[in-house]
ROVOTOR-741223 format. One line per 4 residues: number of its first residue (from 1); their letters; for each residue x, y, z of N, C-alpha, C. Coordinates in pm, whole numbers, plus 50000, padded with zeros to 5 digits. Example, Ala and Ser with C-alpha at 12.3 -4.5 7.8 and 13.67 -1.06 7.14 Angstrom:
2
1	as	51319 49431 50780 51230 49550 50780 51320 49670 50780  51285 49775 50708 51367 49894 50714 51290 50003 50787
END
This chain:
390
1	xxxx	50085 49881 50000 50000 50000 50000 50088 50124 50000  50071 50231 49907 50138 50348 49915 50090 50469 49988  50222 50481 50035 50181 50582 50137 50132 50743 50118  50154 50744 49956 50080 50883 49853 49960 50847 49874
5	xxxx	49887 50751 49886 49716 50699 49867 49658 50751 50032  49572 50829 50016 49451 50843 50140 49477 50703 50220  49506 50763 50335 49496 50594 50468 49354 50606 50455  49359 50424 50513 49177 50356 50497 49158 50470 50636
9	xxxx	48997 50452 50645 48945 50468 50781 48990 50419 50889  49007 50516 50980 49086 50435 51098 49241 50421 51096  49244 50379 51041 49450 50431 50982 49501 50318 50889  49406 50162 50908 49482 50090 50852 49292 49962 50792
13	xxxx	49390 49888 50696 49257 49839 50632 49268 49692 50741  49105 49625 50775 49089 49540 50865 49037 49415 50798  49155 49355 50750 49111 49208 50663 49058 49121 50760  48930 49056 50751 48860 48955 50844 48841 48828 50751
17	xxxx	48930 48794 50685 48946 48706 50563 49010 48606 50590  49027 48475 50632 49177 48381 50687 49207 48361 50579  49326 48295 50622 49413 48218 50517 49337 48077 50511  49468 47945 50446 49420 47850 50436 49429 47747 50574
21	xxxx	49546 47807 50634 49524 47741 50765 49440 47735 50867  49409 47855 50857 49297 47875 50968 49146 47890 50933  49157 47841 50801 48996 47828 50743 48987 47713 50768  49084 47595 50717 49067 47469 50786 49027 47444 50930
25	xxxx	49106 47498 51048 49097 47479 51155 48967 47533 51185  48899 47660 51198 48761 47699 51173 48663 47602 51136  48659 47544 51008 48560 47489 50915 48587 47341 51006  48670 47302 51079 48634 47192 51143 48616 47199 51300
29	xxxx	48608 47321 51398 48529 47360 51480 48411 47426 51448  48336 47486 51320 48265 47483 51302 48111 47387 51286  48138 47262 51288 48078 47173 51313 48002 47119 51419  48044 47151 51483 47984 47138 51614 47936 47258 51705
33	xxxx	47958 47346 51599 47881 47552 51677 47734 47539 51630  47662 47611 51671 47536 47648 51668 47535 47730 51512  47434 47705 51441 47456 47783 51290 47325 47885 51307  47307 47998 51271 47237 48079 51199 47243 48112 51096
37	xxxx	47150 48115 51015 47133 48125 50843 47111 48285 50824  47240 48312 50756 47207 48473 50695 47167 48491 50566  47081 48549 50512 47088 48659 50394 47162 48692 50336  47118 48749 50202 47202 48824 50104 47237 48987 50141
41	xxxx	47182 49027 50263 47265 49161 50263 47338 49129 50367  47344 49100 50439 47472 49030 50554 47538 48934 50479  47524 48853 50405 47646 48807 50334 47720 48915 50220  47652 48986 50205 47735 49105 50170 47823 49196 50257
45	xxxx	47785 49178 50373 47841 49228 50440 47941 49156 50496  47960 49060 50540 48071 48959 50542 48145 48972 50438  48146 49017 50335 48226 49004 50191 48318 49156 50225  48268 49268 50247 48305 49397 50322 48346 49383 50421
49	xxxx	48328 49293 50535 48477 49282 50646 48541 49175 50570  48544 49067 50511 48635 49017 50463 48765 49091 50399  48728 49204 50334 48833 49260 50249 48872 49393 50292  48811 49451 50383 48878 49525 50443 48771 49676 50417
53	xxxx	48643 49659 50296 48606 49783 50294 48518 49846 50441  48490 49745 50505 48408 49801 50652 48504 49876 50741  48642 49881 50707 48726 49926 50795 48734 50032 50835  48689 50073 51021 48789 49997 51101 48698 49894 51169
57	xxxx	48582 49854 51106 48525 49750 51143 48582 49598 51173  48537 49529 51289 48601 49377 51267 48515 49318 51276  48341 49358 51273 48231 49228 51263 48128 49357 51279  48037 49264 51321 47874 49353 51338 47904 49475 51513
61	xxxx	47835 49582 51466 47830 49645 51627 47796 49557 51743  47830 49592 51821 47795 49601 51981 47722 49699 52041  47671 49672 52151 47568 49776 52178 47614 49879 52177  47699 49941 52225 47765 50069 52258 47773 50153 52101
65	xxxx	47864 50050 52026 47850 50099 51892 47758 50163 51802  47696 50010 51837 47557 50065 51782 47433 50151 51834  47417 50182 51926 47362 50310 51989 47455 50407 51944  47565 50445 51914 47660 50556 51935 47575 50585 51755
69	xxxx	47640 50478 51700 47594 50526 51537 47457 50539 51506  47367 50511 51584 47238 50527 51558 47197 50688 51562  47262 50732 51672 47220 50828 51747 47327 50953 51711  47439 50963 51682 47548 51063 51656 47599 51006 51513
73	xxxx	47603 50901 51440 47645 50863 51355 47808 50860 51322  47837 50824 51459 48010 50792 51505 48017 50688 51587  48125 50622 51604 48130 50473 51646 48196 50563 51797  48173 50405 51885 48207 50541 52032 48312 50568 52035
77	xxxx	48419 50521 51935 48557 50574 51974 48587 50711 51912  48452 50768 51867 48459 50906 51805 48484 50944 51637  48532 50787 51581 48548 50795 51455 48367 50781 51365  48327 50871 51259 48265 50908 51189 48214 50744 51179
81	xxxx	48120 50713 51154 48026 50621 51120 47916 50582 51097  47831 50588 51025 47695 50631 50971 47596 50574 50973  47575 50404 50907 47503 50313 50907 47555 50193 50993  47456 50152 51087 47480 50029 51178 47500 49922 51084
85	xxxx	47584 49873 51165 47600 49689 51017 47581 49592 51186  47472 49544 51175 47408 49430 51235 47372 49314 51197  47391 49199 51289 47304 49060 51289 47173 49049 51374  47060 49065 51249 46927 49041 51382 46893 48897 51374
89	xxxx	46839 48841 51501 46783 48679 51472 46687 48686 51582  46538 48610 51570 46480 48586 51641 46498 48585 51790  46424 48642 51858 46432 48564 51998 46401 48460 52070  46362 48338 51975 46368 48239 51979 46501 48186 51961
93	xxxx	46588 48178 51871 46719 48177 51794 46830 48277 51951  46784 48347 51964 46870 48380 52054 46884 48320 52214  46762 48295 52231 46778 48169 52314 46918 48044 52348  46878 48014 52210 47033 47929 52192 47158 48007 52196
97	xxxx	47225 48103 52218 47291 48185 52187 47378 48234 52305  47457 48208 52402 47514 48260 52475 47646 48374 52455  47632 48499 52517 47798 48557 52521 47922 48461 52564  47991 48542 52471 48087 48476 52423 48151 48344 52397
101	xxxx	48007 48307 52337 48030 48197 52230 48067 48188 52093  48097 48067 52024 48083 48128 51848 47977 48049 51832  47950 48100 51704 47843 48070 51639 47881 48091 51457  47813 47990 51435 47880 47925 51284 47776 47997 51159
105	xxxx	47797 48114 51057 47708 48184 50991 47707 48111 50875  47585 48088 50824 47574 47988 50667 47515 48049 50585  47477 48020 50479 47389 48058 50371 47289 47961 50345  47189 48025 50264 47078 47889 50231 47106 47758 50224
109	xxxx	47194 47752 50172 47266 47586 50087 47325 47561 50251  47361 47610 50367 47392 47559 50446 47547 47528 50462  47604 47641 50364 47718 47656 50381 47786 47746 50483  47906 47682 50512 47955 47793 50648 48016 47917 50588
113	xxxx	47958 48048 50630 48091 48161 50552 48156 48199 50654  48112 48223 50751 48166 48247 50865 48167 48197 51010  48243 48281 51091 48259 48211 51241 48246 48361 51325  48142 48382 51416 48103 48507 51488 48133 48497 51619
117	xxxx	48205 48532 51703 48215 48549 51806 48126 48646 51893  48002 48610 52006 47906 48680 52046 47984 48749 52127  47986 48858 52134 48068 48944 52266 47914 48997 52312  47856 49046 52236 47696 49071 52284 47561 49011 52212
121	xxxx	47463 49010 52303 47336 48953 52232 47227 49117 52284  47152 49159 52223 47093 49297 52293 46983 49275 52186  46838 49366 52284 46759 49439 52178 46746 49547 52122  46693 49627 52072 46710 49749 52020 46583 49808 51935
125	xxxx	46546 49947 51957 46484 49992 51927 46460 50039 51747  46336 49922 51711 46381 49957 51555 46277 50088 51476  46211 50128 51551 46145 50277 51506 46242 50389 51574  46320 50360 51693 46448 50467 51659 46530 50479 51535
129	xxxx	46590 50310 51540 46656 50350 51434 46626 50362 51279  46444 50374 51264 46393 50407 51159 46440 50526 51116  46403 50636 51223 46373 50784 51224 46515 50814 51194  46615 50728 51314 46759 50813 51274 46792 50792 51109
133	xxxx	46798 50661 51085 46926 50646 51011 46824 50678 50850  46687 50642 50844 46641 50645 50727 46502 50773 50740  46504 50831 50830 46421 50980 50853 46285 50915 50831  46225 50823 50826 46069 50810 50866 46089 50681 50918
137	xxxx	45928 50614 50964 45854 50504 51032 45821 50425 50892  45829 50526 50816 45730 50430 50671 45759 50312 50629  45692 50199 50642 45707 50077 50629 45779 50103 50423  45683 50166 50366 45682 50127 50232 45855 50170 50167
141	xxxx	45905 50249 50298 46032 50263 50226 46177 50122 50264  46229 50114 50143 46255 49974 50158 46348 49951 50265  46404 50020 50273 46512 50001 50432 46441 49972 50583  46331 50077 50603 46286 50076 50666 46214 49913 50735
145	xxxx	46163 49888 50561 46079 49751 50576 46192 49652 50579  46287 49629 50551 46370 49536 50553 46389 49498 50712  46409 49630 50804 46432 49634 50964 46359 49598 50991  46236 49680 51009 46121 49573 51052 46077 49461 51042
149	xxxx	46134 49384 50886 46074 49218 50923 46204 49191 50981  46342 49189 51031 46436 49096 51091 46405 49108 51216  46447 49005 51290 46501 48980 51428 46498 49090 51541  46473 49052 51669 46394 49128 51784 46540 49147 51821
153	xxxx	46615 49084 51780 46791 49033 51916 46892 49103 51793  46958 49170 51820 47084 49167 51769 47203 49086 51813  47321 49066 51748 47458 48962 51788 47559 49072 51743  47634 49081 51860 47759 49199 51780 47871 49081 51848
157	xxxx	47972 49142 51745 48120 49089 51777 48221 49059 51651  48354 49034 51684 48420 48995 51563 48394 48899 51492  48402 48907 51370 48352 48730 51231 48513 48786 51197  48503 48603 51185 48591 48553 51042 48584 48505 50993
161	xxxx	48572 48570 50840 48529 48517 50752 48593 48411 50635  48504 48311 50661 48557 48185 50550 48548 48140 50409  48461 48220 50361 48411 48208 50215 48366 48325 50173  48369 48352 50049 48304 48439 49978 48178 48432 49900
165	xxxx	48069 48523 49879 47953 48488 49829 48014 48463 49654  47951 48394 49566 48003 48402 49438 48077 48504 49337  48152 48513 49328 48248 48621 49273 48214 48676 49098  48040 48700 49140 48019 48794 48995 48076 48939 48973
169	xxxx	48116 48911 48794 48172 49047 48812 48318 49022 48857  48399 48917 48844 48539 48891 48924 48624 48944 48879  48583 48990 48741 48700 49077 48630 48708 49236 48679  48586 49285 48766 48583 49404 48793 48608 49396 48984
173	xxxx	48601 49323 49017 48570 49278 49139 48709 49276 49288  48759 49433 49247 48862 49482 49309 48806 49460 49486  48943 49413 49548 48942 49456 49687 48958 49578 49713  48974 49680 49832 49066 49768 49879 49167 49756 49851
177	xxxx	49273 49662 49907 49451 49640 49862 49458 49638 49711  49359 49601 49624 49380 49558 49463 49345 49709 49446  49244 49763 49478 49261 49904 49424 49333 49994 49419  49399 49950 49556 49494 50029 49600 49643 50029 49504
181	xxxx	49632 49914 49475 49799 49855 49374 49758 49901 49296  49604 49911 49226 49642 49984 49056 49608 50103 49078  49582 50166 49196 49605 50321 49169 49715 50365 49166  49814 50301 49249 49959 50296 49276 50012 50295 49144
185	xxxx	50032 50193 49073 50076 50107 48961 50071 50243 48858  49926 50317 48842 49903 50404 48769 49968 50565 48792  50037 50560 48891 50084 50680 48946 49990 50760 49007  49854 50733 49049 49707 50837 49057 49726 50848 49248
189	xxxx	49711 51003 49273 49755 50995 49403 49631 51043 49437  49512 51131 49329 49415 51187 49406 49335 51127 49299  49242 51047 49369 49166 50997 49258 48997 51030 49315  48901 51030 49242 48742 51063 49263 48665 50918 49247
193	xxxx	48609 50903 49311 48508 50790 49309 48372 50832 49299  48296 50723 49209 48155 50774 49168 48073 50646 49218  47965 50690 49268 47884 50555 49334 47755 50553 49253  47692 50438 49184 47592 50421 49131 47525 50262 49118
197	xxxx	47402 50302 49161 47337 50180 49103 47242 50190 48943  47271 50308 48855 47186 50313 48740 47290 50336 48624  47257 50260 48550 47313 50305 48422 47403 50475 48398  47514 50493 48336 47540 50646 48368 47457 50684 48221
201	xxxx	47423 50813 48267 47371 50892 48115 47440 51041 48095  47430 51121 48047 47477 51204 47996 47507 51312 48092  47423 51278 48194 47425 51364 48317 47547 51359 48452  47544 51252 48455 47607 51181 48516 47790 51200 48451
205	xxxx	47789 51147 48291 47947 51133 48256 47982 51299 48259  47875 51370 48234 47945 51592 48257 47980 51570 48409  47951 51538 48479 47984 51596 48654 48087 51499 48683  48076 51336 48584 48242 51276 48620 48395 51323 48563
209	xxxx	48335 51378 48411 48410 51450 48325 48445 51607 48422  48376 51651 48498 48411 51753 48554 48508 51723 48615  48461 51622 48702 48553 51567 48866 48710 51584 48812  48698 51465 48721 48845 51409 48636 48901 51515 48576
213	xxxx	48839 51664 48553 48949 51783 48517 49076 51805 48651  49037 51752 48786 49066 51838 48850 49171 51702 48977  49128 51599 48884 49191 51455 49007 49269 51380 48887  49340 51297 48937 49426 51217 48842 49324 51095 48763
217	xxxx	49238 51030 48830 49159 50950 48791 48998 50939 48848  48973 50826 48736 48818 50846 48830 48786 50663 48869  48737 50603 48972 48716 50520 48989 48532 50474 48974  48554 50473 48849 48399 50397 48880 48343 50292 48931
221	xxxx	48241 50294 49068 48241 50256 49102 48062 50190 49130  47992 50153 49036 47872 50060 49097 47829 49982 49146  47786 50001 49246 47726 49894 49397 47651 49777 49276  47629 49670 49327 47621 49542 49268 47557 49439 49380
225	xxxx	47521 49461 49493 47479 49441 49586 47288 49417 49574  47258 49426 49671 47104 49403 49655 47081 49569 49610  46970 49572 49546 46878 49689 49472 46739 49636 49533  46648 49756 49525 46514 49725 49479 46454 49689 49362
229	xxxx	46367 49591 49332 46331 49510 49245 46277 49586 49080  46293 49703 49138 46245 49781 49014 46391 49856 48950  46486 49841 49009 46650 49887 49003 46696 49811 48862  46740 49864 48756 46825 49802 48641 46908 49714 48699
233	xxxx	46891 49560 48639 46991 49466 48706 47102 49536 48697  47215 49470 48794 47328 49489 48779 47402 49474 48643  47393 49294 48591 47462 49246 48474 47399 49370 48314  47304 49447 48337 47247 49500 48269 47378 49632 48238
237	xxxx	47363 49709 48381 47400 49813 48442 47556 49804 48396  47640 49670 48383 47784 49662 48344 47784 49664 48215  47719 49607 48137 47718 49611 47993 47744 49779 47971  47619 49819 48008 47610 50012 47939 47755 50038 48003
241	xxxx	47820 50054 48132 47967 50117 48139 48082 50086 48074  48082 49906 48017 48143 49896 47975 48164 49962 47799  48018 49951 47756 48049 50045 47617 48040 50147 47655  48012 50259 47751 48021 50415 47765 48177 50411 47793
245	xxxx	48246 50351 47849 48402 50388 47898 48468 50349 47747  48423 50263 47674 48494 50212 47541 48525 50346 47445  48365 50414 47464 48368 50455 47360 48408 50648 47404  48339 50685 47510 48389 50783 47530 48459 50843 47673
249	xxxx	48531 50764 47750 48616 50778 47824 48793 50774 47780  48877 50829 47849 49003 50790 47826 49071 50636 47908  49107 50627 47840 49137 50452 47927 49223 50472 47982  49316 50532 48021 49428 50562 48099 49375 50636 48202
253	xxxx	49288 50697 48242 49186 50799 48323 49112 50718 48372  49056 50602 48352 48982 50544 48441 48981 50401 48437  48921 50368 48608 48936 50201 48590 48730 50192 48649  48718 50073 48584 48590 49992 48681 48604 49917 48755
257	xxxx	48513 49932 48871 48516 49847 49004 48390 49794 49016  48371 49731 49105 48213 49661 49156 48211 49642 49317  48119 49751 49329 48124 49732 49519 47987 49632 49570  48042 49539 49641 47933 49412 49654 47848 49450 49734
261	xxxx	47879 49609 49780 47800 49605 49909 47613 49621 49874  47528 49633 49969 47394 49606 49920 47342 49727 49985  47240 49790 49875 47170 49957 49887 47084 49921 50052  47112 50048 50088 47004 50068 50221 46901 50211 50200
265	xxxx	46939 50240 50083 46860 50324 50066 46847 50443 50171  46923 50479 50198 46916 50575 50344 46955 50745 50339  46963 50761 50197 46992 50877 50141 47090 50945 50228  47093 51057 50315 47224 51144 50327 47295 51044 50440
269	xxxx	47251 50989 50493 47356 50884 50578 47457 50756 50483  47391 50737 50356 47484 50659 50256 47545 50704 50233  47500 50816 50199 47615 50888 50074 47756 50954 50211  47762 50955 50361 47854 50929 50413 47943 50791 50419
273	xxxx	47837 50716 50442 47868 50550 50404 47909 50555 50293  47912 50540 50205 47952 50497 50026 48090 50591 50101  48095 50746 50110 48231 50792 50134 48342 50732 50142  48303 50662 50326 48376 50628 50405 48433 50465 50310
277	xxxx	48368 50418 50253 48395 50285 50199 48532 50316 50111  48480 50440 50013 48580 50483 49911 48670 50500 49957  48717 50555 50088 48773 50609 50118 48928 50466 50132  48858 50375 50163 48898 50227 50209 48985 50250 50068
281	xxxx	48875 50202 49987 48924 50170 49852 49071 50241 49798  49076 50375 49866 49177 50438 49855 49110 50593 49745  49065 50582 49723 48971 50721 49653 49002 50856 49798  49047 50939 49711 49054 51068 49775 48890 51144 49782
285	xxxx	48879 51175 49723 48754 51258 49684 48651 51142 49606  48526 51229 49666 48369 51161 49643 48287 51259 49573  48180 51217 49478 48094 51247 49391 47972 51248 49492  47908 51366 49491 47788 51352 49549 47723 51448 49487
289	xxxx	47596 51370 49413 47467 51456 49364 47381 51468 49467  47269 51516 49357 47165 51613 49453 47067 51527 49526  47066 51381 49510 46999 51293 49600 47023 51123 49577  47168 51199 49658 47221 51004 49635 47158 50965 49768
293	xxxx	47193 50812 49684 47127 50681 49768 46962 50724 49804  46884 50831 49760 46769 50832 49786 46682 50756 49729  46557 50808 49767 46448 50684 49728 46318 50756 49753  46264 50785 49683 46113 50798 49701 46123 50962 49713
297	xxxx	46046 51008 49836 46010 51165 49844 46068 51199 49980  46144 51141 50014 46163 51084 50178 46265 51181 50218  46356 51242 50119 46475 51346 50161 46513 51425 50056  46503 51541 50144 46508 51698 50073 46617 51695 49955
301	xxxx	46588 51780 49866 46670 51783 49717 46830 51767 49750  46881 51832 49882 46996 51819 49874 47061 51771 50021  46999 51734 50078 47008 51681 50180 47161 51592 50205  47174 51507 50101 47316 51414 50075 47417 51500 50036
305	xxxx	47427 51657 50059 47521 51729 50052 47537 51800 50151  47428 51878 50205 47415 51935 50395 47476 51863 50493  47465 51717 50477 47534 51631 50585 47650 51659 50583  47708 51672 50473 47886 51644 50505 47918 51778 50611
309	xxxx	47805 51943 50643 47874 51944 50711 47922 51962 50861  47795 51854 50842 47785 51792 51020 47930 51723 51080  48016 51715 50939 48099 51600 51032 48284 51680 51053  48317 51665 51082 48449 51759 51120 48534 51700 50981
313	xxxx	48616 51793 50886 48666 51756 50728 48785 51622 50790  48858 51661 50911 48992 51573 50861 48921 51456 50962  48795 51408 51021 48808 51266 51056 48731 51215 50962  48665 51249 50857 48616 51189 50778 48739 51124 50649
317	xxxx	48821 51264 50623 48943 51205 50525 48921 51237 50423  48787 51226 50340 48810 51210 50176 48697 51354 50179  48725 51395 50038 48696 51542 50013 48564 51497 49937  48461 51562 49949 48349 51535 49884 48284 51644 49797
321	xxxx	48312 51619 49689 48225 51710 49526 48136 51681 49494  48043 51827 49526 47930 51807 49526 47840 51898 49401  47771 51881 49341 47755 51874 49183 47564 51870 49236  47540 51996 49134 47416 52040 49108 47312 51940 48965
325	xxxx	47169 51954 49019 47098 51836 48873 47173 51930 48761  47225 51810 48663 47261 51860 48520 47188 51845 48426  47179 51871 48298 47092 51851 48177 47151 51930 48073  47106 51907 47980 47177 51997 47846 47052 52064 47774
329	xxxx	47122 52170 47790 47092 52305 47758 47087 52364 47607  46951 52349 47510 46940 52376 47376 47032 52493 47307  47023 52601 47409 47083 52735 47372 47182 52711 47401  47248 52703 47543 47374 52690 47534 47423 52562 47431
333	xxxx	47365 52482 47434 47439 52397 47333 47527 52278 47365  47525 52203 47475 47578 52177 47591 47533 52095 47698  47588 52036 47778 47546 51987 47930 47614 52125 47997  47507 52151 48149 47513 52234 48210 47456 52241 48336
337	xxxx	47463 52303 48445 47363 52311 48526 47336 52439 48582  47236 52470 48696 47181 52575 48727 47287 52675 48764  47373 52646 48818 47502 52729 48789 47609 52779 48707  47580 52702 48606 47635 52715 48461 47557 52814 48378
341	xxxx	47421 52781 48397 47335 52784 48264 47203 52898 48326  47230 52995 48223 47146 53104 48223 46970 53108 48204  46982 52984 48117 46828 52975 48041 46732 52934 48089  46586 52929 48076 46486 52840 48116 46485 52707 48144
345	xxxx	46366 52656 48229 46378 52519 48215 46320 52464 48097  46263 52502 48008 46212 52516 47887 46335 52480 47755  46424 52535 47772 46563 52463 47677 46622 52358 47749  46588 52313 47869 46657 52246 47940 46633 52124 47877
349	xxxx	46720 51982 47851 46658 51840 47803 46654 51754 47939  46584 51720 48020 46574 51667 48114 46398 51603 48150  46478 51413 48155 46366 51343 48090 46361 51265 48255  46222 51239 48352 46199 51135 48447 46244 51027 48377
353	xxxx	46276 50937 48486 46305 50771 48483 46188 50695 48445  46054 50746 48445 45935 50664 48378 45928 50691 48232  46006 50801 48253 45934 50870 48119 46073 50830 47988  46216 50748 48078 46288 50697 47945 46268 50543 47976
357	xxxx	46233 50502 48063 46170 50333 48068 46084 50342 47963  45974 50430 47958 45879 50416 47832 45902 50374 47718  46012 50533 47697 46081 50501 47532 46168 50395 47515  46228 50341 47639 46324 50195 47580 46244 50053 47592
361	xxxx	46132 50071 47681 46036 49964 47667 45980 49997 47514  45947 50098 47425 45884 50103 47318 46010 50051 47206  46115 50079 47229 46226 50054 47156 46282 50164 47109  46251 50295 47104 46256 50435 47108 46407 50500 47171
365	xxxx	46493 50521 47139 46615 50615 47122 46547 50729 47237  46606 50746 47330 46595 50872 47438 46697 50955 47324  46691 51117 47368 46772 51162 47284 46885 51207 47352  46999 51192 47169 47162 51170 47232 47214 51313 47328
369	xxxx	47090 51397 47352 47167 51479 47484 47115 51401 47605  47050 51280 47610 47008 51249 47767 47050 51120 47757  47120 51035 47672 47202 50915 47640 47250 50905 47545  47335 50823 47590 47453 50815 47435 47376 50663 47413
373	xxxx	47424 50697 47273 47292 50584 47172 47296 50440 47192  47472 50437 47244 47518 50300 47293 47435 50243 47393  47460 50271 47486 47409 50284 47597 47268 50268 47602  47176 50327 47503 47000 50264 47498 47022 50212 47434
377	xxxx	47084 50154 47334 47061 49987 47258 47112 49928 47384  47195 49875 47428 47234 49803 47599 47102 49816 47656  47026 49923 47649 46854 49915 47780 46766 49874 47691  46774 49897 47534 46654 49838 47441 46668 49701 47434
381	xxxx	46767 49662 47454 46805 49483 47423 46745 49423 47517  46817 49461 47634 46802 49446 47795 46601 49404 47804  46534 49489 47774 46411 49530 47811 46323 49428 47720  46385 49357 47625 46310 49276 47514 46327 49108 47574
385	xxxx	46439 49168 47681 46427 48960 47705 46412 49006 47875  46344 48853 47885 46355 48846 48049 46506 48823 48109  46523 48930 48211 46663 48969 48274 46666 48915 48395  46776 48877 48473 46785 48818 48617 46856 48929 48687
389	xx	46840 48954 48822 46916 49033 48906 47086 48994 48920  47129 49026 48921 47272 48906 48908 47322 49007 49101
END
C-alpha cells in the first residue's frame, strides 16, 4: 500500500478474511457451533469485512457501537460512522445463543461463511433507528421495511470470515489492497470515486468529466449488491459502462470496480457510508449529487450534501464534490447546470426515469443529449428479454 494513497478509515485496512490454515481449523470447529442462516445483505456484508472495505470494522456492532451510530452517527471511539451493520435473529434463535460463544454463519445451501464470536446479544429499538438512520417510520420505504421484518435480538462481535459469496463480476471485482495497487501502479495519488446503482447517462458522465478535470483518475464505482426490484439489474448496468468507457472515456483515466455492498437506501447517511467505503478503497475525493442513495420523496433535494457538514473535514478524510441536477441546455448547446446555465427550464433536456423506461420499453432512442445511443441499445436489448438480478 502506498503511502501517497489516502489511509483507509481508521488508519489501517481490517482484513477479516483467513488464510488457508485457519479456514481449515475453523471449518472443522465449526461443526459442532450452533449455525444461523444469513441473507444476502449480511452476506454482503461479510464480503466487506472480509476485504477490508468496513474498515475499522472487525464484525457487526455492539451495543455501545451501535447506539453511538444510531444516534450521533460515530462509532464510540469518536470515529465518523453512519450506518449500523448488524446481525438480527429471532428471539427464539437467541435463546440458543450465549455471550461469548461462536456461532457458525451459513447461507441457504447451508454453507459455512463464517465464524462470529458473540461478545453481545441485545435488543434494540427499531422505530428509533427508523427515524435516525432512514428519517421516517414508513414501512413502504425499503430500508425501513427490511428492519422491521428481521430479528427482535441483535449479535455483535468479531467474524471471520471463510468464504466468499460468488464472485460475479470477478474481472471488475477489486478489493481495497487491489485498488489500492492499481492506483499505485498508475501513478494516481488523488483519485474521485463515483457511486451508482443506474446506468450512467449524459448527466452523470458531465459531473464525472468535471471531477476528472481536476483529480488524476476516476474510479467507477457501481454497487452490485442488493437493489430494489424495480432497480436496472446489475449484469444490465455493466454492459452500458462497459460500452460508455469504450467509447467515450480515456482509458488511461479510468478504471471499473464493483462494490458488493447492498443499497440501504438511506439517502444522506449513505452517501457518508459509500464515502467512508471509498475512502477504504483508497479514493481521495467523492461524487455527490443532489439525491444520492435516495428513494422515494423521503429526503430533501439536497440533503446528501448538507450532511457532510455535520461532520468535522479531517476525521472523515476524503473530500466530497458536490455537483448540482445537470441537463443539456438547447441554447447553450451543451450539458450544464443551474450554475452554469442562464436559460429556462424550457431549453433544458431533462427526461423522468418513467418517462425513458417508456421510450426503451417502446424501443425508442431517448435523445443523444440524455444518452449516448450506445448505451439505449444496451437498455433496448436488455428490456426485450427476460433479465435476472445478478
Amino acid at each position: 500500500m502506498s503511502n501517497d494513497l489516502i489511509a483507509p478509515h481508521g488508519g489501517e485496512l481490517i482484513i477479516n478474511l483467513v488464510g488457508d490454515a485457519e479456514r481449515a481449523a475453523l471449518l472443522e470447529r465449526a461443526h459442532s457451533l450452533p449455525r444461523i442462516t444469513v441473507g444476502s445483505r449480511q452476506l454482503a456484508d461479510l464480503e466487506m469485512f472480509a476485504i477490508g472495505a468496513y474498515s475499522p470494522l472487525r464484525g457487526f456492532l455492539t451495543r455501545q457501537d451501535y447506539l453511538s451510530v444510531v444516534n450521533t452517527m460515530h462509532l464510540s471511539n469518536g470515529l465518523p460512522w453512519s450506518i449500523p451493520i448488524t446481525l438480527a435473529i429471532s428471539s427464539e434463535q437467541a435463546a440458543q445463543v450465549s455471550e461469548g460463544s461462536d456461532v457458525a454463519l451459513v447461507n441457504d445451501e447451508d454453507e459455512i461463511q463464517a465464524i462470529l464470536t458473540v461478545q453481545e446479544k441485545y435488543g434494540y429499538d427499531k422505530a428509533l433507528e427508523a427515524r435516525q438512520v432512514y428519517r421516517t417510520e414508513d414501512e413502504a420505504h425499503p430500508g425501513v421495511q427490511v428492519l422491521y421484518q428481521q430479528g427482535d435480538v441483535l449479535l455483535g462481535g468479531p467474524v471471520r470470515v471463510l468464504a466468499l459469496q460468488p464472485q460475479v463480476f470477478a474481472a471488475e471485482r477489486y478489493t481495497p489492497t487491489q485498488s489500492r495497487a492499481l492506483f499505485t501502479e498508475r501513478g494516481w495519488k488523488r483519485i474521485v470515486a463515483f457511486q451508482t446503482r443506474n446506468p450512467v447517462h449524459r448527466a452523470h458522465e458531465y459531473i464525472q468529466k468535471c471531477a476528472l478535470e481536476t483529480v488524476d483518475g476516476l474510479y467507477l464505482h457501481p454497487l452490485v449488491g442488493n437493489t430494489k426490484g424495480d432497480d436496472i439489474p446489475a449484469d444490465v448496468r455493466m454492459r452500458c459502462y462497459h460500452v460508455l468507457l469504450k467509447n467515450y472515456y480515456p482509458q488511461n483515466r479510468v478504471i471499473l470496480g464493483v462494490l458488493p455492498a447492498a443499497m440501504r437506501y438511506a439517502g444522506p447517511r449513505e452517501a457518508i457510508f459509500h464515502a467512508l467505503m471509498r475512502k477504504n478503497y483508497g479514493c481521495s475525493h467523492f461524487i455527490v449529487g443532489r439525491d444520492h442513495a435516495g428513494v422515494g420523496n423521503y429526503y430533501g433535494t439536497y440533503d446528501a450534501q448538507h450532511i457532510f457538514s455535520e461532520f468535522d473535514a479531517a476525521s472523515l478524510g476524503i473530500t466530497p464534490m458536490f455537483f448540482d441536477h445537470t441537463f443539456f441546455c438547447k441554447i447553450c448547446d451543451g450539458m450544464a447546470s443551474q450554475k452554469t446555465c442562464p436559460h429556462g427550464n424550457e431549453n433544458h433536456i431533462m427526461l423522468s426515469g418513467t418517462k425513458v423506461r417508456q421510450m426503451l420499453q417502446a424501443g425508442e432512442m431517448p435523445p443523444r443529449e440524455f444518452s449516448r445511443p450506445e448505451v439505449a441499445q444496451v437498455l433496448i436489448e436488455a428490456m426485450r428479454q427476460p433479465i435476472t438480478q445478478a
